[in-house]
SERO-4910 file (N, C-alpha, C, O; in steps of 0.05 Angstrom, whole numbers):
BEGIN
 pado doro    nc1    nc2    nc3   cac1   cac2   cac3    cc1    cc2    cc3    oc1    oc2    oc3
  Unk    A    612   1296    984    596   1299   1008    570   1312   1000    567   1330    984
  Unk    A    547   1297   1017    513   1311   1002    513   1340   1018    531   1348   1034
  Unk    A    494   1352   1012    488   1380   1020    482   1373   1053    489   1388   1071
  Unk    A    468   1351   1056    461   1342   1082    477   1343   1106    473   1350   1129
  Unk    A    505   1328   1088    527   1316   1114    540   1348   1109    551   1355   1130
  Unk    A    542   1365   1093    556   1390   1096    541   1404   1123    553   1412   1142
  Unk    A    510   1406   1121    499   1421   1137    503   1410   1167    502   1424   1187
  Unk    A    506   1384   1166    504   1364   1192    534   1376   1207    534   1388   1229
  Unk    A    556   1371   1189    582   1376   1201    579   1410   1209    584   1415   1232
  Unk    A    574   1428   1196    576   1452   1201    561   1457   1222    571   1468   1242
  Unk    A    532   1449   1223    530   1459   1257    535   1439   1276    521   1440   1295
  Unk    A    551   1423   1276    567   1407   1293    591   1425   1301    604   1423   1322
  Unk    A    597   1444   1277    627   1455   1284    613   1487   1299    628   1488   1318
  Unk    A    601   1505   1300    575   1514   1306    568   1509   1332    567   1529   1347
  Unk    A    565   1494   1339    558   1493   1367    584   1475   1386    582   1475   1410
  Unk    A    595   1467   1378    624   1464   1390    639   1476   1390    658   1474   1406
  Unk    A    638   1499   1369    659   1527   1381    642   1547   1399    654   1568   1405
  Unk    A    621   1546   1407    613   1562   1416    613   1554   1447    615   1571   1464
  Unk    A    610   1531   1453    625   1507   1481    646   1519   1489    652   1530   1510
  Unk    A    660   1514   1461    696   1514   1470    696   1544   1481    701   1550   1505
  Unk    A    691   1568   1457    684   1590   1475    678   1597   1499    689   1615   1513
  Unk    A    660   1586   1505    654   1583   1538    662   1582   1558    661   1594   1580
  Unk    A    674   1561   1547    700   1545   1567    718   1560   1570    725   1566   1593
  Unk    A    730   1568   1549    758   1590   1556    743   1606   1561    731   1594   1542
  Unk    A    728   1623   1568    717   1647   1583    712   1644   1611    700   1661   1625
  Unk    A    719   1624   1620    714   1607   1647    681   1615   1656    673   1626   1677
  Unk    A    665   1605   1634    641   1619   1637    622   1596   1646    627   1575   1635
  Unk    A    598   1597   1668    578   1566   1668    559   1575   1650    558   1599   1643
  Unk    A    540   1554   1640    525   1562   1625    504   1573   1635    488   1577   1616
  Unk    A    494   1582   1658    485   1605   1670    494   1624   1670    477   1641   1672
  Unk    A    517   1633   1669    534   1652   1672    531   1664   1641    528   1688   1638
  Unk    A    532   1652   1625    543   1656   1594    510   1664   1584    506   1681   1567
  Unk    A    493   1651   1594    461   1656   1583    449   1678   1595    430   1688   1584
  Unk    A    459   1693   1624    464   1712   1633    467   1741   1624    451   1759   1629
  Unk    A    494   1742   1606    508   1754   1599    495   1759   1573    491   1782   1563
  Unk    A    487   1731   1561    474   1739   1534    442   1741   1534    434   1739   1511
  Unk    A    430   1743   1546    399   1753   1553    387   1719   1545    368   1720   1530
  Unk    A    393   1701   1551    378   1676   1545    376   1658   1566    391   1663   1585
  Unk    A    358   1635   1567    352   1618   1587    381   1601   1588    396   1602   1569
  Unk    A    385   1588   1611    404   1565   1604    406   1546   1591    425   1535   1578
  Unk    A    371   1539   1597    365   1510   1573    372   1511   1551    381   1490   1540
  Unk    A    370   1543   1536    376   1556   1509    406   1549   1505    413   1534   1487
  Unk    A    419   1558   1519    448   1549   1517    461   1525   1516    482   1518   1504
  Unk    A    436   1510   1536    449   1478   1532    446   1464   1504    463   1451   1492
  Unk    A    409   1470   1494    414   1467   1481    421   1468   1446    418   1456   1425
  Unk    A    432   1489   1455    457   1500   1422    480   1491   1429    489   1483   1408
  Unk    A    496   1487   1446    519   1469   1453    512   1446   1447    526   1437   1429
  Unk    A    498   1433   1452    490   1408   1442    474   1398   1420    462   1376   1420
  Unk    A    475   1418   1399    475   1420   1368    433   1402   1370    426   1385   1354
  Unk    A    416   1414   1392    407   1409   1391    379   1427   1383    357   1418   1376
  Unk    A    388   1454   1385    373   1480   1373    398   1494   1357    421   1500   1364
  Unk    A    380   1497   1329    404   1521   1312    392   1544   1323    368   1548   1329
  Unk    A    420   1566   1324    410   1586   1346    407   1611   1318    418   1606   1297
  Unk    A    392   1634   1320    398   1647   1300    419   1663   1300    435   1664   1319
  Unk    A    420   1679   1274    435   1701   1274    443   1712   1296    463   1709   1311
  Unk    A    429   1724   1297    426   1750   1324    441   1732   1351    456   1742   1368
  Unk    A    430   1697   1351    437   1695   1375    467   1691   1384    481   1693   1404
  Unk    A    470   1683   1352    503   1674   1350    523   1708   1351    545   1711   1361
  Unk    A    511   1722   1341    531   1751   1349    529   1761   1383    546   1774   1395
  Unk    A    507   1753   1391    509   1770   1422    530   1742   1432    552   1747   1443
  Unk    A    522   1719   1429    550   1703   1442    574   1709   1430    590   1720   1445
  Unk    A    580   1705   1413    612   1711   1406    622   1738   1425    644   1740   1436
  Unk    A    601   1755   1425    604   1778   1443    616   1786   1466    633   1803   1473
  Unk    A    600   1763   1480    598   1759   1507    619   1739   1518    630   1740   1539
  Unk    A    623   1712   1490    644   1703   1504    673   1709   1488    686   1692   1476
  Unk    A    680   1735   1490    697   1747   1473    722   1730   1453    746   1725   1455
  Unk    A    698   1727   1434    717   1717   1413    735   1737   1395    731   1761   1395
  Unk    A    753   1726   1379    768   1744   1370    755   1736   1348    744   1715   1342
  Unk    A    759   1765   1330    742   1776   1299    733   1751   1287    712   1739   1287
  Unk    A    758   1747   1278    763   1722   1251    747   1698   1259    737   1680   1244
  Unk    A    745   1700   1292    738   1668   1293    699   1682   1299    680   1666   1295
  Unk    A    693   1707   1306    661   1710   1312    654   1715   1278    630   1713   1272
  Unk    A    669   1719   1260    659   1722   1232    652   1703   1221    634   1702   1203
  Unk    A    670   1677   1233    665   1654   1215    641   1643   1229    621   1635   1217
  Unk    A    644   1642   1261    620   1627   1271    588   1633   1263    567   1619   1260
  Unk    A    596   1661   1261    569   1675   1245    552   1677   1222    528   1678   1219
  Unk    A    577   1677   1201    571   1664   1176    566   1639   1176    554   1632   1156
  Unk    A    571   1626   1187    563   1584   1191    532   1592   1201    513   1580   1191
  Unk    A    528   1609   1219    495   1603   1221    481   1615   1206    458   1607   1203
  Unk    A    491   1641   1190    473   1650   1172    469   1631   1148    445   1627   1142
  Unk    A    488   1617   1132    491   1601   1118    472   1569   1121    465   1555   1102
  Unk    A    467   1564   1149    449   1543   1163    426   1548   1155    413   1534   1140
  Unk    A    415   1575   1167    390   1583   1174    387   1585   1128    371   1570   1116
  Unk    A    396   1594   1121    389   1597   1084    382   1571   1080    361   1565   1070
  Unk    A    403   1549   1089    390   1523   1085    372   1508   1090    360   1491   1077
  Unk    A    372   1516   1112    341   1512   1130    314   1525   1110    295   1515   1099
  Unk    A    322   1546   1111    295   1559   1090    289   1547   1069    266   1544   1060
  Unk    A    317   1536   1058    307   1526   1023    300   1501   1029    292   1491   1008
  Unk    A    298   1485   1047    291   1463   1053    268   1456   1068    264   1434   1076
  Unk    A    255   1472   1070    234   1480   1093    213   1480   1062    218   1492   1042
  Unk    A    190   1463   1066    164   1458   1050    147   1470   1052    131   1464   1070
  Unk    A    141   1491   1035    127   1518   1048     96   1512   1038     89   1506   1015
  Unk    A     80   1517   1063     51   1511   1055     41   1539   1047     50   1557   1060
  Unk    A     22   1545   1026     16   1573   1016    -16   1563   1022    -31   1544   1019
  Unk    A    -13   1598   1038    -36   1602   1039    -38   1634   1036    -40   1643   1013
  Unk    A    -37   1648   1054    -36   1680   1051    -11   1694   1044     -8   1718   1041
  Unk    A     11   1673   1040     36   1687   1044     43   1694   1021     52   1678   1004
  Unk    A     39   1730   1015     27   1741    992     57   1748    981     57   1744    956
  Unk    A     71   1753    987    104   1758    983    120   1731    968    138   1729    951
  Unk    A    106   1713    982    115   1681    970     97   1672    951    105   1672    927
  Unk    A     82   1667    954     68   1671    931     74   1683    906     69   1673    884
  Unk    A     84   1705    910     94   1724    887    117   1712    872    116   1706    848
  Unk    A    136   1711    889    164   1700    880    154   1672    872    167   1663    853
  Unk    A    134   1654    880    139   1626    864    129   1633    841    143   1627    821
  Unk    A    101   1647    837     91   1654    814    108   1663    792    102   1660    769
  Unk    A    133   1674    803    154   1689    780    167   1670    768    173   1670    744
  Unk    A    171   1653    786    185   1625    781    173   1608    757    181   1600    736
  Unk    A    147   1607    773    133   1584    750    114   1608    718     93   1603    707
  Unk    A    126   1622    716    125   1637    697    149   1634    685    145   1634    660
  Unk    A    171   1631    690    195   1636    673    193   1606    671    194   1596    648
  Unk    A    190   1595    687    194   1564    669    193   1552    644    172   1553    631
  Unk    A    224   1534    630    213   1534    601    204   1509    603    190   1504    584
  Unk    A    206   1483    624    202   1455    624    185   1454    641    191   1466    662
  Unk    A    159   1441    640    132   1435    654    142   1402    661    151   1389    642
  Unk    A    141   1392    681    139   1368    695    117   1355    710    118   1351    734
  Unk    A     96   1349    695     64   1334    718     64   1315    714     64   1306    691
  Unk    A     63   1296    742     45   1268    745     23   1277    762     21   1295    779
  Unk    A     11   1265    757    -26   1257    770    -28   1232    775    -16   1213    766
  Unk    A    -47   1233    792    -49   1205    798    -83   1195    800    -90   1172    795
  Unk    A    -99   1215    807   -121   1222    809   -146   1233    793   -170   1227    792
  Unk    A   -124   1255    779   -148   1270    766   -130   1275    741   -109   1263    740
  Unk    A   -136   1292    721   -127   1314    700   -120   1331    700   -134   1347    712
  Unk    A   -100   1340    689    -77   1363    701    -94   1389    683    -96   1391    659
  Unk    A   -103   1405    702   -116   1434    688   -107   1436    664   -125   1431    648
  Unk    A    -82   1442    651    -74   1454    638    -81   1440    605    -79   1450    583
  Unk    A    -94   1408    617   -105   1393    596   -130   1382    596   -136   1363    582
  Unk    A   -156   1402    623   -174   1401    622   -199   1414    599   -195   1437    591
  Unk    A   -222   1401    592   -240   1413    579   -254   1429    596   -259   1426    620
  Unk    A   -260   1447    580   -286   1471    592   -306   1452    616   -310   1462    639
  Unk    A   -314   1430    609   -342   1424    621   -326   1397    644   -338   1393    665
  Unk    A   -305   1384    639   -284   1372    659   -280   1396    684   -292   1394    705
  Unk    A   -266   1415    680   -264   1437    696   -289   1439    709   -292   1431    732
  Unk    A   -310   1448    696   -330   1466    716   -341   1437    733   -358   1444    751
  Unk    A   -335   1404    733   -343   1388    743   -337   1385    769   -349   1382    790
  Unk    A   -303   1388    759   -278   1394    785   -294   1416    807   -301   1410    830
  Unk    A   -297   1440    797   -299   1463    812   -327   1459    805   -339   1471    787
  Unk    A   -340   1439    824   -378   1438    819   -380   1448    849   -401   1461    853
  Unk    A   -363   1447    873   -369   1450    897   -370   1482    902   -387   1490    919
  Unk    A   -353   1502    889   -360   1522    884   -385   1539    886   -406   1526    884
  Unk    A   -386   1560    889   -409   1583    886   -410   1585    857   -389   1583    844
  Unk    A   -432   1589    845   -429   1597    812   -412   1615    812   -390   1611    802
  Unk    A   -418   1636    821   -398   1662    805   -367   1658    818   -353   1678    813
  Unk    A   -354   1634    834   -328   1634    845   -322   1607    810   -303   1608    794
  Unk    A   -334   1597    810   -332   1575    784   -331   1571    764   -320   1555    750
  Unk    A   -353   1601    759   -343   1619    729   -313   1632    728   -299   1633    708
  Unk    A   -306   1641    754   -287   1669    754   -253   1638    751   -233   1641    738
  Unk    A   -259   1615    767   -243   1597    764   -234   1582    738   -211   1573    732
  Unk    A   -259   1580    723   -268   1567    705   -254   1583    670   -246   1569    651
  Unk    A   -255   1611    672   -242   1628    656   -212   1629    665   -195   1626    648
  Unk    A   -206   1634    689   -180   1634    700   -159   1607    682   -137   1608    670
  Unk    A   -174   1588    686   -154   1559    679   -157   1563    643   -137   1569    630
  Unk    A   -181   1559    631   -176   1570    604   -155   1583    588   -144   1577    567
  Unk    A   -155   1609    611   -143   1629    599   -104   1622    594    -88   1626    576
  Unk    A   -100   1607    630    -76   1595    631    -68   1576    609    -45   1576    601
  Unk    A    -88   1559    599    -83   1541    586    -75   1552    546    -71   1541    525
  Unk    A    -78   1584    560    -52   1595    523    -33   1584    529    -24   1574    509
  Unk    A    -13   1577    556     10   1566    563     24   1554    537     43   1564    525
  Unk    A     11   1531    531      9   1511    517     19   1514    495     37   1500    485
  Unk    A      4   1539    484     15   1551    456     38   1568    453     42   1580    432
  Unk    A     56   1569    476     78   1582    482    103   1566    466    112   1549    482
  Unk    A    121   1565    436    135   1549    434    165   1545    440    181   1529    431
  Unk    A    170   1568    462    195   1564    477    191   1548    499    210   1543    514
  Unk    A    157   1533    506    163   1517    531    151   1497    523    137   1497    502
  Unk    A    155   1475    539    160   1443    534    145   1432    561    154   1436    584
  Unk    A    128   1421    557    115   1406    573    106   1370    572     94   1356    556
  Unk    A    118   1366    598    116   1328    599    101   1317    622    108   1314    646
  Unk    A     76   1312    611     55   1308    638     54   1268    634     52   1252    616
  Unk    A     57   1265    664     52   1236    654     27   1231    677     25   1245    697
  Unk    A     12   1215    671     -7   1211    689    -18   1180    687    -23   1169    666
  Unk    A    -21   1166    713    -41   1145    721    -62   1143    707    -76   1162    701
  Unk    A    -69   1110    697    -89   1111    686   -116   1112    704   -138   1112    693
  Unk    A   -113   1112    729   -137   1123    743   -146   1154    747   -164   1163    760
  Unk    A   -127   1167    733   -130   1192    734   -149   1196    711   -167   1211    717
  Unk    A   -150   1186    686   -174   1175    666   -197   1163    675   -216   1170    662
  Unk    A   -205   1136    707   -218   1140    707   -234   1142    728   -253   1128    735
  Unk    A   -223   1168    742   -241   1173    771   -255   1195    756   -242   1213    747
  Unk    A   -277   1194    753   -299   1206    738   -309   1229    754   -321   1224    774
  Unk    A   -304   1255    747   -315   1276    759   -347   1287    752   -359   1307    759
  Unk    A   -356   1261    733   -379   1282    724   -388   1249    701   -377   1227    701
  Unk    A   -410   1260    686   -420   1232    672   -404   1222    648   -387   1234    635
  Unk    A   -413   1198    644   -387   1185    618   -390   1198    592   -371   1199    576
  Unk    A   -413   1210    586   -397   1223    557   -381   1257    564   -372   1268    544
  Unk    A   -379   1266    582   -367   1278    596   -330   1277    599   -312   1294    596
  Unk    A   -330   1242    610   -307   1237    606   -295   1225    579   -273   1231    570
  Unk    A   -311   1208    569   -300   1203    541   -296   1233    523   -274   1234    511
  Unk    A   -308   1253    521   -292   1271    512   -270   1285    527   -259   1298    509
  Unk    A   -258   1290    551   -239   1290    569   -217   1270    553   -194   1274    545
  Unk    A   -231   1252    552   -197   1230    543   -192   1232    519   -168   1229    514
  Unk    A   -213   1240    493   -203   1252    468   -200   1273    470   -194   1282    448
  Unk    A   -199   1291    488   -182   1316    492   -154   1308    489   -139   1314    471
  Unk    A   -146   1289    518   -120   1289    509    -99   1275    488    -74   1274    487
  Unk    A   -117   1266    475   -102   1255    456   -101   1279    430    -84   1280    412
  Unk    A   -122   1297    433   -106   1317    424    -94   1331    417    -87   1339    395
  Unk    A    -86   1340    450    -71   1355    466    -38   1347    463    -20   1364    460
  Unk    A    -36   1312    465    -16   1297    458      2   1301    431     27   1301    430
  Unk    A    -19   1304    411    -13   1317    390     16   1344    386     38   1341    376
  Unk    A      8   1360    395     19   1385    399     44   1390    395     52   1367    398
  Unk    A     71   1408    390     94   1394    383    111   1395    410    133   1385    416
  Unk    A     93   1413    423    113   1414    449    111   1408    477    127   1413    495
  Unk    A     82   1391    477     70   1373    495     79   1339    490     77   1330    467
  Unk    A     87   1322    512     92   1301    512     73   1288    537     74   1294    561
  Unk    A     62   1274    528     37   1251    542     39   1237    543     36   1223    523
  Unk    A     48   1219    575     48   1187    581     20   1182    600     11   1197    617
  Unk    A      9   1155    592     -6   1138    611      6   1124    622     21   1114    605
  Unk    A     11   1116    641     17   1086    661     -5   1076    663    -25   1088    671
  Unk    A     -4   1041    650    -30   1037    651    -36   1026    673    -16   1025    687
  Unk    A    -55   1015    684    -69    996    713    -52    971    713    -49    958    734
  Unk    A    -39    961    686    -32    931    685     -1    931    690     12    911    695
  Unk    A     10    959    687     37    964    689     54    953    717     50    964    739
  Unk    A     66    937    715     82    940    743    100    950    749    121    943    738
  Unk    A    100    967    763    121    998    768    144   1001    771    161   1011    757
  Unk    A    143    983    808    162    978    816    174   1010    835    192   1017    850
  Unk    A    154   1019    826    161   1053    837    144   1063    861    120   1059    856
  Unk    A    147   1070    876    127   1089    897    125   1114    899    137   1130    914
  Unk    A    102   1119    873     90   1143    867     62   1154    890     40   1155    878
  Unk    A     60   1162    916     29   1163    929     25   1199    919     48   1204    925
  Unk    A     21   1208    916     17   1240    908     26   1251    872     46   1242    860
  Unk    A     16   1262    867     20   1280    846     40   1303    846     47   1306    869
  Unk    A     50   1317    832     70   1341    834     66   1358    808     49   1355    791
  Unk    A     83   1374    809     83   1407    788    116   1399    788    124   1393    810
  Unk    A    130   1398    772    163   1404    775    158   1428    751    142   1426    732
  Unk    A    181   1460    760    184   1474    737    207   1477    735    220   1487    753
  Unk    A    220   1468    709    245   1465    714    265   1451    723    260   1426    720
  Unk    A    294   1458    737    291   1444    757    304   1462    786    325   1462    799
  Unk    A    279   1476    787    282   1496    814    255   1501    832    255   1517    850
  Unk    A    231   1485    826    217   1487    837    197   1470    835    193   1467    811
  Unk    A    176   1452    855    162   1429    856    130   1443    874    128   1456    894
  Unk    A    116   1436    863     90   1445    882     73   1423    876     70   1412    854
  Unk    A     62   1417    904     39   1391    906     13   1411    922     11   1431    936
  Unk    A     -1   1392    912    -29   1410    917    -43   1396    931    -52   1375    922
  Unk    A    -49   1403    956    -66   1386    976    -95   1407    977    -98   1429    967
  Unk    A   -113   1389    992   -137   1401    995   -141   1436    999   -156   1446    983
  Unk    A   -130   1452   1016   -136   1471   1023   -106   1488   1027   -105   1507   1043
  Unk    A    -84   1481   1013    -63   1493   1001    -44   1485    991    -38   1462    996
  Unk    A    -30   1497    977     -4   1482    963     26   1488    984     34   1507    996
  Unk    A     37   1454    978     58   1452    986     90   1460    966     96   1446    946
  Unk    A    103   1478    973    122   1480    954    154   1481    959    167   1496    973
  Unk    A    162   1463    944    199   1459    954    218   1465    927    219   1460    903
  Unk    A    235   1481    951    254   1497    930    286   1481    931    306   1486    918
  Unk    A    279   1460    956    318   1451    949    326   1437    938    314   1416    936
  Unk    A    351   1442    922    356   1430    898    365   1405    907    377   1392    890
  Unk    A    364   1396    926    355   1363    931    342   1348    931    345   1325    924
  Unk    A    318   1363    942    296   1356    947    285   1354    922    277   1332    915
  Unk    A    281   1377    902    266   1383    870    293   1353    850    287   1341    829
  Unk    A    322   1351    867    325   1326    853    316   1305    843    311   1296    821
  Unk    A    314   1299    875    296   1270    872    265   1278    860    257   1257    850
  Unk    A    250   1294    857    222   1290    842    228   1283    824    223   1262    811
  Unk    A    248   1310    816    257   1302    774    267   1265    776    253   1250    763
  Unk    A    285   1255    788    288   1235    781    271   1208    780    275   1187    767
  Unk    A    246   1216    804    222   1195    798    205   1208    780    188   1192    770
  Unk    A    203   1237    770    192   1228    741    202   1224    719    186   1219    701
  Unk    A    229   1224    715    243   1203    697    232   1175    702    226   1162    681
  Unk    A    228   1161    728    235   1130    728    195   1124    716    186   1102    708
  Unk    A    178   1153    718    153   1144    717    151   1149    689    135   1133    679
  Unk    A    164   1169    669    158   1171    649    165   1149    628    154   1145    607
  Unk    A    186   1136    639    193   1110    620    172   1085    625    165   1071    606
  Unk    A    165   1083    642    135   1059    652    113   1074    637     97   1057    631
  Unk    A    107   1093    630     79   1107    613     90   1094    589    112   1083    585
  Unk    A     66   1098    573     61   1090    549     64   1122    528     65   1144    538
  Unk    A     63   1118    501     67   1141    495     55   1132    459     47   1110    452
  Unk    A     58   1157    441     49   1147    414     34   1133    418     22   1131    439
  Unk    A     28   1114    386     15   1097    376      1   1073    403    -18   1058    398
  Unk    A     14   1074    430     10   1050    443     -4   1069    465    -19   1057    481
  Unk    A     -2   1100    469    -27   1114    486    -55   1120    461    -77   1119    472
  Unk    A    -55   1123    439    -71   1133    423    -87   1107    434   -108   1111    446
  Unk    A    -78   1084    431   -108   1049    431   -112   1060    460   -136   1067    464
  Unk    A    -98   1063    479   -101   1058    513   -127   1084    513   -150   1077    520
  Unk    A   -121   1111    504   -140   1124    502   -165   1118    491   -185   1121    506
  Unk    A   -169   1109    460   -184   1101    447   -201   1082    460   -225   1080    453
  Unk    A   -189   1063    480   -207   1042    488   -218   1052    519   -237   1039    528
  Unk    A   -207   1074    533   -214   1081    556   -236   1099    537   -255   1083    538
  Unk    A   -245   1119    523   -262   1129    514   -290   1108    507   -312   1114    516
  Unk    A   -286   1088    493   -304   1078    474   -318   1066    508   -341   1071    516
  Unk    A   -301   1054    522   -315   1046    559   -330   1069    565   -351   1061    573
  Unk    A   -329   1088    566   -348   1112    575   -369   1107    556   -392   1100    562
  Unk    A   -363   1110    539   -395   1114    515   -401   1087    511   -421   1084    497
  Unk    A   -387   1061    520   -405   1043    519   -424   1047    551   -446   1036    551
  Unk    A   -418   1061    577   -439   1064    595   -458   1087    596   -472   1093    615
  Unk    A   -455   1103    563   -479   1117    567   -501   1107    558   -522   1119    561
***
């Protein structure tokens, strides 16, 4: 059984004991929403597994419609257990939330396996000095410098040899041009550099590839406990190990369609020599 149909059946059982409760209390659901400081609608709908009720709301009912111990312990623990699932499943947008933030940061610090596709652009961590400051051209100077050293500095990562990194990226991520072609032709002999490395692995998917896959967005996998996608004006980040499943498993299905070795070194080599043939 998936994590899904567990959560599905449990607050099915959840809000049907808390009915049945009811009922033997010879209680209406005015009467019972009454008793427990809530609207009726509230009542109807958590009986009808149509609002998970919280914590708090599931102890003042068991309360009120006097259940016995064993059975308000269990009903209680089924919603605290809900509501955890709910959280880890819940796609958290960061923006100020300086506490979360923290804890993912710890996360993607301990990570020993780096997982990127792109689809668009170049994954920082395998950008050049003058690629970067192109990216961050919309910037204030002194926010672009202070950005501009920031990603550098991240990018010792790299030289870390307990961690392992597998970026695969779109060949339009090569060539949506942030800046002029000799610009990017050294960008793309960067990464064939970079490719080099013993603990970096580099796929292209080229333009001619047929996939067969529906890749629309880019991702971060670290590990396999945590995924962050990066939209315009904050990152999205998911922690359930269902959810971080399936990414890991479409970048398995995308890293076998990339190209790699001897057959990215030409794909590179000839996307470079196209830039410096348009300067």
């Amino acid at each position: 059984m998936t994590a899904p149909e567990r959560s599905r059946l449990a607050r099915e059982r959840l809000s049907r004991e808390l009915r049945r409760l009811r009922v033997a209390a010879g209680l209406t659901g005015t009467a019972a929403a009454r008793a427990a400081g809530m609207s009726q609608s509230k009542i109807s709908k958590i009986e009808n597994g149509m609002l998970l009720p919280s914590v708090a709301d599931v102890e003042r009912l068991v309360a009120v419609l006097g259940a016995e111990q064993a059975v308000a312990e269990e009903l209680v623990g089924l919603a605290r257990t809900l509501h955890t699932r709910a959280e880890s499943r819940r796609v958290v947008l960061q923006r100020n939330a300086h506490r979360r933030q923290w804890e993912i940061a710890q996360l993607q610090a301990r990570a020993t396996v780096h997982r990127q596709f792109l689809v668009g652009d170049v994954p920082a961590l395998l950008q050049t000095e003058r690629y970067m400051r192109a990216v961050l051209a919309s910037l204030p100077q002194q926010d672009r410098d202070a950005a501009a050293r920031d990603r550098l500095a991240a990018q010792r990562v790299l030289d870390d040899p307990a961690k392992r990194f597998r970026f695969v990226l779109a060949e339009g991520a090569l060539r949506w041009r942030v800046g002029g072609a000799e610009l990017m032709a050294e960008q793309v002999d960067h990464l064939g550099v970079v490719a080099g490395h013993g603990n970096v692995r580099l796929g292209v998917i080229p333009w001619t590839a047929e996939t067969g896959v529906a890749a629309l967005h880019g991702f971060h996998a670290y590990d396999d406990r945590l995924v962050t996608l990066t939209a315009l004006t904050a990152n999205a980040v998911i922690t359930d190990p269902v959810d971080v499943g399936e990414y890991l498993a479409l970048f398995e299905k995308l890293e076998r369609i990339a190209v790699h070795g001897d057959e990215l070194r030409r794909l590179l080599d000839r996307v470079a020599a196209e830039y410096r043939g348009l300067g």
